[in-house]
N, C-alpha and C positions, 0 to 999 in steps of 0.2 A: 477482272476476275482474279482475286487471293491465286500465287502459285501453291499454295501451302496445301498437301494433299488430304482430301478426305476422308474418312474412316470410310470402309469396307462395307457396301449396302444399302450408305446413306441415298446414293444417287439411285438407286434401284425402288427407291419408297415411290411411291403414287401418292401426291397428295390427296388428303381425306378430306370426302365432301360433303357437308352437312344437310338436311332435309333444307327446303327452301321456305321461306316464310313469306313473301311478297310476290305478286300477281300483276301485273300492270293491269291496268285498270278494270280492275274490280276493291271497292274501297273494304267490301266487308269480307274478306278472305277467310276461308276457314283452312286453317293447317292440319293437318291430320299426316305428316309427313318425317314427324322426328319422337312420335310416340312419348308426346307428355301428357300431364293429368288433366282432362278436362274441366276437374274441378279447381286446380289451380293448387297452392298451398295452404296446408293446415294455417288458421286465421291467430292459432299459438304460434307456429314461426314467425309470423309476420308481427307479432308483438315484438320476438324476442328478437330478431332482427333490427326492428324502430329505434328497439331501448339501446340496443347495443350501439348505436350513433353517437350516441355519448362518452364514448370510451376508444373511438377512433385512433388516437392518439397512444395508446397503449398497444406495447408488442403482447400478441398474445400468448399463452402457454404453449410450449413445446411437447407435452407430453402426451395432451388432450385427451387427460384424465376424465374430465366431466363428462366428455362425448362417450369415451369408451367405457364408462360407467354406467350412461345412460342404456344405451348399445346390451352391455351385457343384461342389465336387469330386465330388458323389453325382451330380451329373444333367448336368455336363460343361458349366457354363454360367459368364459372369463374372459372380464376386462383387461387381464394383464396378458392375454392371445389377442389381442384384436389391436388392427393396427387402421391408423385414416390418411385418406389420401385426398388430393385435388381433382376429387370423380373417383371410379374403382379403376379406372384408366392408369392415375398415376400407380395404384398399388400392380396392377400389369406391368406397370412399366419398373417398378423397384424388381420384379420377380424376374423379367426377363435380364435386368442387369444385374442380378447378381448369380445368376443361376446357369448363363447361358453367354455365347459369348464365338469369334471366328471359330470356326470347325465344328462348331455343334450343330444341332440340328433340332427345330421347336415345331411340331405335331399340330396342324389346325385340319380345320374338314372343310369337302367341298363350298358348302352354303354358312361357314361360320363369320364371325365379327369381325369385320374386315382390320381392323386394327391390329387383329393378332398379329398376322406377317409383318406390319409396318412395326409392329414393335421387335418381331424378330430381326428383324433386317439394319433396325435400329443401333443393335448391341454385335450385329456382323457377323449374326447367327443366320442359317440357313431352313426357309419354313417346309417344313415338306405338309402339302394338303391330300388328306387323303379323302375317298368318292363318300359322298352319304348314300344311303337308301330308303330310295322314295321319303326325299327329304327332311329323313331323321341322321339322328348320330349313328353313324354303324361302328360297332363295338372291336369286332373284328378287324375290320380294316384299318382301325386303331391299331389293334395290335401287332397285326401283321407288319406296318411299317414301324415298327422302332427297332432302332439299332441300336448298337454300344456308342454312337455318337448321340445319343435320342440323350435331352434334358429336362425341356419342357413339351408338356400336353395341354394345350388347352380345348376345355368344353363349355360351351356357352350353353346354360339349362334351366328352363326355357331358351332355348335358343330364337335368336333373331337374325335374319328376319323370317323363319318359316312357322316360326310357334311354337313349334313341335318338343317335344320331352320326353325325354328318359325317366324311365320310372327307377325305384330305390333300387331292386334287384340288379339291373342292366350297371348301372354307377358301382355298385358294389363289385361285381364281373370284372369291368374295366380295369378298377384299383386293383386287387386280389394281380391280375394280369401284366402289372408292368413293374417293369423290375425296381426293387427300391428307390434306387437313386435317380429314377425318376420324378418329375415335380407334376402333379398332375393339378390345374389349376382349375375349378368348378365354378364359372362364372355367371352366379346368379342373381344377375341385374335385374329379374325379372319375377322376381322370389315368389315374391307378395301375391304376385296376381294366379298362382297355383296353389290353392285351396288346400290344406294342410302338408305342405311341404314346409323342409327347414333347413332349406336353402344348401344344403350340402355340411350340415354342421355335426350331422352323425358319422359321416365319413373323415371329418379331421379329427374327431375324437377316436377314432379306431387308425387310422395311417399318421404315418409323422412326414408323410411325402406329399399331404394332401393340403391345399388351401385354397379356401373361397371366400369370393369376393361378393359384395352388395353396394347398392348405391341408393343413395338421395334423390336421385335425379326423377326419378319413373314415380311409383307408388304415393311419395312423397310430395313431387311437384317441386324439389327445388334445384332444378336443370342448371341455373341460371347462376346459383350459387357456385356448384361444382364441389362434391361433399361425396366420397367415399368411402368404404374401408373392409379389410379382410381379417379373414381368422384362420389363425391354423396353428402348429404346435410352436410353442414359445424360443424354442432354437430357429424355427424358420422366424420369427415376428424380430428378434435380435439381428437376426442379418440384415431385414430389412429396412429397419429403423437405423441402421448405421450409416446407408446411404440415401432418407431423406432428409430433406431441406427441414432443421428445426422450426423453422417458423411458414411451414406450407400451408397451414389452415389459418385464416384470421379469427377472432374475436365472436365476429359478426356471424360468421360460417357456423362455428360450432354450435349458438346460440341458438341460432335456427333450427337447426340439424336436431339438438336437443331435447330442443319444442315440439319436433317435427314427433318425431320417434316416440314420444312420452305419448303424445296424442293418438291415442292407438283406436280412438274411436273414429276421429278423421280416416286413418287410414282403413275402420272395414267398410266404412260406408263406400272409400272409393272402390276398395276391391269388391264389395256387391256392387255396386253400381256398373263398373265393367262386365263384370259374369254376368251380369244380365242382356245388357248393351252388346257383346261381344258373340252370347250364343243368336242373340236376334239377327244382327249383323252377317253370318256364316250360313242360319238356315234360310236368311231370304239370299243370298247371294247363290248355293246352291239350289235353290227354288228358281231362279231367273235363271240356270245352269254353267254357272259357274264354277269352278271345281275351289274349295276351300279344305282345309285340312284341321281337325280338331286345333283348335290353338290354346297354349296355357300361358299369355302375355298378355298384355293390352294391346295386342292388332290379331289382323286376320290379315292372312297370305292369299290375294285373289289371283287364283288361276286361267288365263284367260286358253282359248285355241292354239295361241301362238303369239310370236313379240309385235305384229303388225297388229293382231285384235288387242294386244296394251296398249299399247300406243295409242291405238286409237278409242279406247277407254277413259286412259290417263288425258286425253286431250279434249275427251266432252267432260269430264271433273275440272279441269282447268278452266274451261268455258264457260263454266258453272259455276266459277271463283272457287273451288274445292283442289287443294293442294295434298299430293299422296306420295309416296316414294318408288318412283322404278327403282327396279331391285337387278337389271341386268349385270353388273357389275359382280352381284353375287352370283352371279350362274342362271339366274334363272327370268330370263327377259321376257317369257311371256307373264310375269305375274307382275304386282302390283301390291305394295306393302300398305295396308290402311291403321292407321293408328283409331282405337276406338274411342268414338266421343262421347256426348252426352247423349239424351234423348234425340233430339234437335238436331246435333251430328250428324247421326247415325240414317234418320231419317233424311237427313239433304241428300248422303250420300248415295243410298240404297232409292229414293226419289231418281237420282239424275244416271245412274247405272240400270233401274229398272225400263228409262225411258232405252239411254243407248242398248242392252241387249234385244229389245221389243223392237227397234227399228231394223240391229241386225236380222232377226230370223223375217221379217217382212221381206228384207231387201234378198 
């Protein structure tokens, strides 16, 4: 072991653990466990992907004008605000290092994205978590903890893993509420899949302290890729891009990304196809009595009795070759995070949950 000593926090990180995708023996697994798109990716990315094999050999642009050109004209926003990352992950991670830092202190909530602290702890910044209620964002209790050491805020919205969202008045509350030099960062990874929202894009045009994030990964289907990016007012998007890697996104990425985004009918089909799949999914789960919470993402938060009736849930899906996410980690180990699938999905799932709660109330 190097004597050379470590930055401040680093050894306090818990490594991050991703949803599981393999099952011992069961050859046809269904993952439902890292919340991607069951339909896979727009069949335009995957062109523009193909072709881009051809040009492997070439660095690509630094500025990733095309992308945030495309970016802007799909979601009505300026391209010279909008900045892309390697997931919206790295753009979290531009914001906590340049904005935060030893002695500060970076805002997450009880049941938030667990990456938040790891990124605060990252930069040797201190995460203070404040309680949700009844597994929303609590506004107040935002507020209540910031101090004059307070930098960063961050709000996952749609938040994961409970679903749950804040509406525009509540996010407007929040900002209105914390003091300028505050960075309050609206992480909605999850945009798409809540039916006329925009993603937090009215709030960076009204604050200069506000910036949100979106990703490729979910609505899109290109996880795999690793394709982000944020917007917010063009003094924060200059800091940022000072300290990325010019050449963080390849060729192939953007192309994709491009394709992806332009394809806007790919993407309502998938976000109907979820809203429909997602509300069937929640009323037959509550219908077999399980408690479920309105959700505005691609999963639903199944509630069980307690962390012994998850477990023993998540272990008849597993048996079932059906893979889900325990969510104890995030606070809440009686539940059971299900990514929502297709038809077929959805029915394995709600099949093999309707036999296990039918056995419980026998037994």
């Amino acid at each position: 072991m190097t004597q050379t000593p470590v930055q401040p926090g680093i050894m306090d990180i818990a490594l991050y653990v991703s949803g599981e995708s393999r099952l011992e023996g069961h050859a046809d697994v269904l993952k439902l466990s890292a919340n991607e798109n069951p339909l896979g990716s727009s069949p335009a990315a995957q062109a523009a992907f193909r072709a881009a094999a051809g040009d492997l050999h070439r660095y690509p642009a630094t500025d990733h004008a095309g992308l945030r050109a495309a970016i802007g004209e799909v979601c009505g926003l300026d391209p010279d605000r909008i900045i892309c990352g390697v997931g919206s992950d790295e753009v979290l991670q531009f914001v906590v290092q340049a904005f935060a830092g030893p002695g500060d202190e970076v805002i997450t909530t009880e049941h938030g994205f667990s990456m938040y602290p790891i990124l605060a702890r990252m930069v040797g910044a201190t995460p203070v978590t404040v309680p949700e209620a009844g597994r929303r964002v609590d506004i107040d209790a935002i507020l209540a903890a910031v101090t004059d050491r307070t930098r960063v805020v961050f709000v996952a919205n749609p938040a994961n893993p409970t679903g749950t969202m804040l509406g525009a008045d509540e996010l407007q509350r929040l900002v209105d509420g914390l003091p300028p030099q505050v960075l309050f960062v609206h992480d909605g990874a999850y945009t798409e899949f809540a039916d006329g929202f925009d993603g937090g894009a009215g709030l960076v045009d009204r604050h200069p302290n506000v910036i949100m994030t979106r990703t490729f990964s979910k609505i899109h289907g290109l996880g795999g890729l690793r394709i982000g990016w944020g917007y917010a007012a063009r003094e924060i998007v200059d800091v940022l891009n000072r300290i990325r890697q010019p050449f963080n996104l390849s060729n192939a990425q953007m192309a994709a990304a491009e394709a992806a985004i332009r394809d806007t009918a790919f993407t309502a089909r998938c976000a109907a196809l979820n809203a429909q799949m997602r509300d069937r999914m929640r009323q037959s789960l509550i219908q077999m009595g399980v408690a479920c919470d309105e959700s505005f993402a691609n999963f639903v938060l199944a509630r069980f009795d307690g962390p012994d009736t998850a477990a023993a849930a998540d272990a008849a899906l597993r048996a079932d070759g059906v893979l889900v996410r325990r969510v104890g980690g995030y606070g809440l180990p009686e539940a059971l995070r299900i990514t929502v699938g297709d038809e077929d999905a959805v029915s394995r799932v709600l099949d093999c949950l309707g036999r296990f709660m039918a056995g419980r109330r026998a037994a």
